[in-house]
N, C-alpha and C positions, 0 to 999 in steps of 0.2 A: 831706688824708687819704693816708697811705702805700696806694698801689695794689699789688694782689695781686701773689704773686711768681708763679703762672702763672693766665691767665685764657684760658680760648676762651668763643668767642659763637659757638654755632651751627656747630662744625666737624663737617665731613662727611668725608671719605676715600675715593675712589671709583678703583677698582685696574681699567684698560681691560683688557676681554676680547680673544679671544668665553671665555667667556662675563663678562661684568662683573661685578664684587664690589664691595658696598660697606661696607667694613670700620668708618666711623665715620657715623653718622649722626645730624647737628644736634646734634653735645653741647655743650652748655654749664657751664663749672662754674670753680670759684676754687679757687687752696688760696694760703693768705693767709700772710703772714711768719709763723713759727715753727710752721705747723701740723707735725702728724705725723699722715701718712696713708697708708692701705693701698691697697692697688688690687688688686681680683681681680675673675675671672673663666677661666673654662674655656678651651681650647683652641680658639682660632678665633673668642673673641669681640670682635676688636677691640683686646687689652690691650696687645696691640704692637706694633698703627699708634699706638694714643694714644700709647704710650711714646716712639716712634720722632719723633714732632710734640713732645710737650713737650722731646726733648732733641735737638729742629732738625737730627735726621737725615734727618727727613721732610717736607714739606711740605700742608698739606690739599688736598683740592680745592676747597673753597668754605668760607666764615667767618673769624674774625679769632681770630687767636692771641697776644694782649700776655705779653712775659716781661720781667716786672720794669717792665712799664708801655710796654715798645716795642713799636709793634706790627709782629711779625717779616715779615710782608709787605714789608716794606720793605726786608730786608737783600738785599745781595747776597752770592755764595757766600762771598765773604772775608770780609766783614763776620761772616755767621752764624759761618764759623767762630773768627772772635775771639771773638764773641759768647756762642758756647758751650763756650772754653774758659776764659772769665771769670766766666759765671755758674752753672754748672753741676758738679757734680762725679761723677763718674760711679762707677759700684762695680757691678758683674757679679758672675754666677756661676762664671765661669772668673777667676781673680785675674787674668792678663793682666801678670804681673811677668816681668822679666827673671830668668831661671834662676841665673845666673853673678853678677850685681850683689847689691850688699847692700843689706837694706831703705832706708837712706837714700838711697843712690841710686838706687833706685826712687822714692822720694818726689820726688826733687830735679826726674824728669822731670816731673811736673808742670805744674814752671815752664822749663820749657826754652825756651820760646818768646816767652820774655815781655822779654826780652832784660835778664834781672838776673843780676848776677854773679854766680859760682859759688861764694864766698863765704857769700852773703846766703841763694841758694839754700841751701845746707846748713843756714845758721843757721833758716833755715823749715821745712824737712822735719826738723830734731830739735824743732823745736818740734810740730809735726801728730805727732812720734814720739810725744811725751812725751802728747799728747792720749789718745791710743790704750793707754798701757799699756807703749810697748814702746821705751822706752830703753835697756834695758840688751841688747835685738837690733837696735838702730842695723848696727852692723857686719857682720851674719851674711849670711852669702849667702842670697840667696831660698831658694833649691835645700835648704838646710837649717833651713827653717823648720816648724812642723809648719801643716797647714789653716789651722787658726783665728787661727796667727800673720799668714800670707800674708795673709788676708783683712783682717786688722787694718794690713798694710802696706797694701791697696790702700783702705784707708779712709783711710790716713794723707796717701794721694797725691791723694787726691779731695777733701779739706782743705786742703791747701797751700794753693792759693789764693784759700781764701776767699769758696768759690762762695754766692752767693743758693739754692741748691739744690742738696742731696744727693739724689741720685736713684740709687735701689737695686734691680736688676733679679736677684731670686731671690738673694739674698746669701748663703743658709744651703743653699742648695742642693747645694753640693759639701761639705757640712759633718756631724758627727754629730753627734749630739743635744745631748751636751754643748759643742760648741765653737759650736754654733746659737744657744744660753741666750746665751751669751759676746754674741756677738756682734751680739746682741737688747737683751742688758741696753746696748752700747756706742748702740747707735745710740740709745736710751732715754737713756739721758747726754747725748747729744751736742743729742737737742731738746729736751731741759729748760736747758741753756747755753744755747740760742737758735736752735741750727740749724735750718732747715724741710727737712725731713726726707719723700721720698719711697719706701715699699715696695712694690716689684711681687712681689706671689706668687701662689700658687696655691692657700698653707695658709689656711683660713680661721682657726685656730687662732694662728696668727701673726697675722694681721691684727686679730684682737680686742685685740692687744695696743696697737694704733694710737691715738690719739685719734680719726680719724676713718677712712672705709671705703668707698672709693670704686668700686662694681661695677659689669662692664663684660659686660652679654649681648646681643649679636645688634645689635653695632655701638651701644648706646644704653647711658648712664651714668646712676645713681641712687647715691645718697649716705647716707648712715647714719649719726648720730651715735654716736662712744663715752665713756664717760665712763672716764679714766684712775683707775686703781686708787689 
């Protein structure tokens, strides 16, 4: 049986005072290959230690966190972060693009580190271009992109490598309404091709759009199912 692409048993999150906070407590939960899910919750409940633990920025204080079936206890700091530049692909609310670089090479960083030529890189970030819509801004500088293109390149970079997990933290956030649709309808694309697909927001209204709805209050997770339209 193919095992979950992220699973905790029982993770807790406990932040040393004075006074002590305990931001995740005993959550247990799966999101399986190809799911698409939301994750909400309020201000201070927990949604970005979880975020921070599934994308091994963080670590728990007690339970077992398997990603992609390892169980990340085990890594050490190099390890995780190969770890989590292989499995993971990351997409913010701030695009995080090079100003002056063109979309492709922003895509190309990527894979910078992975030590494949510069070549093949490119041949990779035009292909994650063409995923996105935006081949024919291959070449344009970030700096003259408009929002929803930018954010279409930082989707393109978080693809490149062919992460087990897109993990999207407030995506539409610096976006307007229309370029939000865009960019809803993309990620909507990208898990019906296969990608397992994670959303952090705050809109519950986005979140319905999810197949599944993962809420986060007062450090404790409960789950929702949706049915896709």
């Amino acid at each position: 049986m193919t095992p979950p692409i992220v699973e905790f048993r029982g993770i807790t999150r406990i932040y040393p005072g004075p006074p002590e906070l305990t931001a995740l407590r005993e959550v247990t939960m799966r999101i399986n290959r190809g799911d698409h899910v939301a994750v909400v919750g309020p201000s201070g409940s927990g949604k970005s230690t979880w975020l921070n633990i599934v994308g091994l920025l963080d670590r728990p204080t007690s339970g077992t966190y398997l990603l992609d079936g390892t169980d990340t206890a085990h890594l050490d700091e190099a390890a995780r972060t190969a770890f989590r530049a292989t499995r993971i692909g990351f997409v913010f609310q701030a695009f995080h693009l090079l100003a002056g670089q063109s979309a492709v090479e922003n895509v190309m960083l990527g894979l910078l580190y992975r030590g494949i030529p510069s070549i093949r890189r490119r041949a990779a970030a035009m292909t994650a271009l063409a995923r996105v819509g935006l081949t024919d801004r291959a070449h344009a500088a970030a700096n003259h992109l408009s929002g929803g293109e930018r954010q279409r390149v930082a989707i393109a970079r978080a693809l490149v490598g062919e992460p087990s997990l897109l993990l999207c933290d407030e995506p539409t956030g610096n976006l307007d309404s229309a370029n939000s649709v865009r960019i809803l309808e993309l990620l909507d694309e990208l898990h019906h091709d296969g990608q397992t697909v994670v959303l952090v927001t705050h809109d519950r209204g986005i979140a319905a759009q999810a197949q599944r709805v993962l809420a986060i209050h007062d450090g404790t997770a409960s789950e929702q199912t949706r049915t896709q339209p």
